[in-house]
C-alpha positions in Angstrom: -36.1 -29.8 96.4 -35.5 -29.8 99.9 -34.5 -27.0 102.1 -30.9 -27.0 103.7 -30.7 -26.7 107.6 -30.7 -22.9 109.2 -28.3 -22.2 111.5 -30.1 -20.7 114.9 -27.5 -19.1 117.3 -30.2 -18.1 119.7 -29.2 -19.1 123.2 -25.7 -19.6 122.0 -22.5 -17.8 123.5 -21.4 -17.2 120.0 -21.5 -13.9 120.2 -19.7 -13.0 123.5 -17.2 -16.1 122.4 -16.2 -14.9 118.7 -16.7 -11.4 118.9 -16.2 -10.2 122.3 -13.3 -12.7 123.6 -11.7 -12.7 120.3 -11.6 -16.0 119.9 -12.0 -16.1 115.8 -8.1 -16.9 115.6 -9.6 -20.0 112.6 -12.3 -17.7 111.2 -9.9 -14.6 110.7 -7.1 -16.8 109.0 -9.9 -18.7 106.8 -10.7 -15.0 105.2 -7.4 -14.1 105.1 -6.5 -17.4 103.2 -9.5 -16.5 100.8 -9.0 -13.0 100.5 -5.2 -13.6 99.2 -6.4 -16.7 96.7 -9.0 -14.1 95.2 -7.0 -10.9 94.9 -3.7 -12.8 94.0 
């Protein structure tokens, strides 16, 4: 079994990008879309 890739975000503007600048417009619909299909 091999191990899957690991995601580092060190040295990345994600942070300041997604969280700060509020640019998660994709990632806040893609939970909502989930949310509704698994409390519907």
């Amino acid at each position: 079994m091999t191990n899957p890739p690991v995601c580092n975000y060190e040295g990345s503007d994600y942070q300041q990008t997604f969280w700060e600048q509020g640019g998660r417009a994709y990632e806040d619909q893609a939970e909502a879309i989930a949310l509704k299909k698994i409390t519907s």
